[in-house]
N, C-alpha and C positions, 0 to 999 in steps of 0.2 A: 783454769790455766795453771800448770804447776811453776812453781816458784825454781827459777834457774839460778843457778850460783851468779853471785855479782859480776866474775871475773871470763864468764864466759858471755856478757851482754856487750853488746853494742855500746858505741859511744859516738856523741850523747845519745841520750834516754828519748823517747818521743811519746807524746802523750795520746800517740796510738796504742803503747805498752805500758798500760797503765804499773803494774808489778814493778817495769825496771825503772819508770817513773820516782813512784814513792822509794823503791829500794834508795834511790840517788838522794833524793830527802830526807833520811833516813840516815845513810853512810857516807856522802859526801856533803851535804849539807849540816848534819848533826838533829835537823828540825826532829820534833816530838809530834805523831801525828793522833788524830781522832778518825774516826768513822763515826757519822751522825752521835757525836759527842760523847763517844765511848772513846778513852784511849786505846792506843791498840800499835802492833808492831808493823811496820811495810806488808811482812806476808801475810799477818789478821787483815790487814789495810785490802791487800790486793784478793785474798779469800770473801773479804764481806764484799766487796765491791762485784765481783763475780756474780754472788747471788742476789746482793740488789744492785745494779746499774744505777739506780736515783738516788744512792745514798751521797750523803755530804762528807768530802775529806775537808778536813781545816787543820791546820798548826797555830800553835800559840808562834805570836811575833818574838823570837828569841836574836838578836843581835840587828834585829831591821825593824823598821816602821815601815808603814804603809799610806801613798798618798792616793786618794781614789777622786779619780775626776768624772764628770758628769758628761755626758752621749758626744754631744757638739762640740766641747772643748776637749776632749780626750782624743776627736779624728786630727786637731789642730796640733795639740803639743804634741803625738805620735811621728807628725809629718813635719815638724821641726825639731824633735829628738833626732829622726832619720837622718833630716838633711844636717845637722849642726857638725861643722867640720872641725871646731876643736874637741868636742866629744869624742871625734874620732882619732883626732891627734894624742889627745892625753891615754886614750885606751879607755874611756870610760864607757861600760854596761849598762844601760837603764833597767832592770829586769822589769817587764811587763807582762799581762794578761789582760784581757779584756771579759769582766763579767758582766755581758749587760746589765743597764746599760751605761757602764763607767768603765776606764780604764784604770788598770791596777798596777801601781810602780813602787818599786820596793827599794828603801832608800836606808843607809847608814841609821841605826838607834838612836834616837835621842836627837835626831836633828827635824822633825817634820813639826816641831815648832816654829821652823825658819820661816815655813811657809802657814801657818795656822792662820796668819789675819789674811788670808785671799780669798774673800768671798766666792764660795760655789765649790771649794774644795774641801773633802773630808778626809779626816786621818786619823788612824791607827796608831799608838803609840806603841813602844815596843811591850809585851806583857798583852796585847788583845789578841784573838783569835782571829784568823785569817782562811776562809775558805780558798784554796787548789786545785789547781787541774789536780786528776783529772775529774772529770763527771759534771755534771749539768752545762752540756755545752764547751766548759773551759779549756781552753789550749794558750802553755806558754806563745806569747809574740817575741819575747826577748827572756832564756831563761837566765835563772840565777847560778849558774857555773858557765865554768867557760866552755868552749867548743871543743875545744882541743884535747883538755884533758879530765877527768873527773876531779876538779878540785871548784871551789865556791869562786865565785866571780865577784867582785869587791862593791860594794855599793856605794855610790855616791851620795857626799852631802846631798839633802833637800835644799839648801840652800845654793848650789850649783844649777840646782833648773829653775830659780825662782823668774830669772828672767824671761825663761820658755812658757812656764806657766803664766806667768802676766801677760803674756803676750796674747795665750792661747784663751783666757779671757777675756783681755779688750775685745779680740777678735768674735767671741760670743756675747757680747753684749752691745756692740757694734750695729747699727741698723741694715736689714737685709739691701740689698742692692735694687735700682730700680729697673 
């Protein structure tokens, strides 16, 4: 797939195209990426990725943490990130991904200690590596710029969902219905 100028791609990126994908990670995002833990630039990124399909993209977490939640609680707090109607008032983005089988939310640096004592949650501090669409399955559900135009879409405190996330674990720990 040859590598097109930034300014002639679509907007947004779709992780159908993987090239204008990373290119966005890359120059709208700032992110530093790998291919199966080689660094490397969007075009090396979308050249290796061509000839191996299975290979791993990751970026180091650089201005975000990463809260990863587990199969059943992750269908839960998705569907009440969806429906939370001040989310939607304030403008705020949850950026998501789903790698099974967890759900993957990307949240302000330095704050996913908000949420660190919530049993069945993992997290990323800012500084760990963070596997990416595209490749093994992964596709943004919510990305991390906005829609409109090529610029980073702002992340919110972790400590803004702690209440969704509690929620979305009572709700899995909770005894099945009879």
């Amino acid at each position: 797939m040859p590598h097109r100028s930034p300014a002639t791609r679509p907007w947004p990126p779709r992780t159908s195209n993987p090239s204008a994908l990373l290119d966005a990670y890359t120059r709208v995002l700032g992110w530093s990426l790998s291919v199966d833990d080689v660094p490397c630039t969007a075009r090396e990124a979308a050249e290796r990725l061509e000839r191996l399909p299975d290979a791993v993209v990751s970026t180091e977490c650089r201005g975000f943490d990463v809260i990863a939640l587990p199969a059943r609680v992750s269908r839960i707090a998705a569907l009440h990130l969806e429906r939370d109607e001040d989310l939607d008032r304030e403008g705020v983005v949850v950026p998501a991904f789903h790698s099974e089988p967890s759900l993957i939310l990307l949240v302000r640096a330095g704050t996913s200690e908000e949420v660190s004592g919530l049993e069945g949650l993992r997290w990323i501090a800012e500084g760990g590596d963070l596997v990416v669409p595209p490749g093994r399955g992964l596709a943004w559900d919510t990305p991390p710029w906005k829609a409109a135009r090529p610029e980073p879409a702002p992340f919110p405190d972790a400590a803004r969902l702690k209440d969704t996330l509690t929620t979305a674990l009572a709700v899995r720990d909770s005894p099945p219905p009879p």
